[in-house]
N, C-alpha and C positions, 0 to 999 in steps of 0.2 A: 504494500500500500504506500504509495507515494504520496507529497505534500498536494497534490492537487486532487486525489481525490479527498484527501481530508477536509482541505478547502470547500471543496463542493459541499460536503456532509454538515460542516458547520453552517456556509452561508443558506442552506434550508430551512433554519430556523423560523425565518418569517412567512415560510412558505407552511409550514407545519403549523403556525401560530394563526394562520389564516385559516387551514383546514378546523381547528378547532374550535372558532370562534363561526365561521360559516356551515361548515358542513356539520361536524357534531354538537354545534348548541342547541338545534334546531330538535336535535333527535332525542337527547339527551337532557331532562332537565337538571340534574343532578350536577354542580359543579365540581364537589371532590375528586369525581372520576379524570378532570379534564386533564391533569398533569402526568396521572396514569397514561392516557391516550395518547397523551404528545410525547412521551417514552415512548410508546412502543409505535408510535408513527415515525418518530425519529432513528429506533433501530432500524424499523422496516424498511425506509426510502436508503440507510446507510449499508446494509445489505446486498439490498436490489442495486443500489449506483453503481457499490463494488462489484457486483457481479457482471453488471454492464460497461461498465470502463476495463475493467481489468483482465488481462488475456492473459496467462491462463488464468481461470478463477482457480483460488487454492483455498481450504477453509481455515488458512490461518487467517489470510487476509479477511475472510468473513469476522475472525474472531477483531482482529483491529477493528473495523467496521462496524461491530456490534458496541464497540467501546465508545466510540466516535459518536457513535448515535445516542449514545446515551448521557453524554455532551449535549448533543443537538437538542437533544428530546428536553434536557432541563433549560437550555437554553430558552426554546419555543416557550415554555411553562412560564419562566422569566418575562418573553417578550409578552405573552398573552396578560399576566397580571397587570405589568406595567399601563399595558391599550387601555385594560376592563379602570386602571387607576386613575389615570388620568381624564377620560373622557368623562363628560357630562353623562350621570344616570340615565338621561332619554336615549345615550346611542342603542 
């Protein structure tokens, strides 16, 4: 796993933080779930990317990946409070 796919894995975070707040709020009313989700959406995309960038796929690199993501995933968790913090109650 090289610096650039880490790069990718990281800079998803907003992308996860958006899944969360658009896709699973809608479905989910329960908020404690939401950081649980954005881990394991964050594993999932850092998985999946490592397995699509990287030739050959080996499952160590899955295992970095799975690390990576769980960076991302609290990251996203991070970006998601922050939005739900700062924005006025009607957003």
């Amino acid at each position: 796993m090289d610096n650039t796919s880490i790069l990718t894995g990281i800079a998803a975070a907003p992308i996860i933080a958006a899944l969360v707040s658009g896709v699973v709020k809608p479905i989910l009313a329960n908020e404690k779930f939401y950081p649980l989700i954005a881990l394991t959406l964050g594993v999932a995309w850092n998985i999946g990317a490592t397995a699509i960038l990287v030739d050959p796929f080996v499952w160590r690199d899955a295992g970095a990946a799975g690390l990576v993501g769980v960076i991302t995933g609290l990251a996203a968790s991070g970006v998601y409070n922050s939005y739900r913090t700062y924005l006025p109650p009607n957003s």
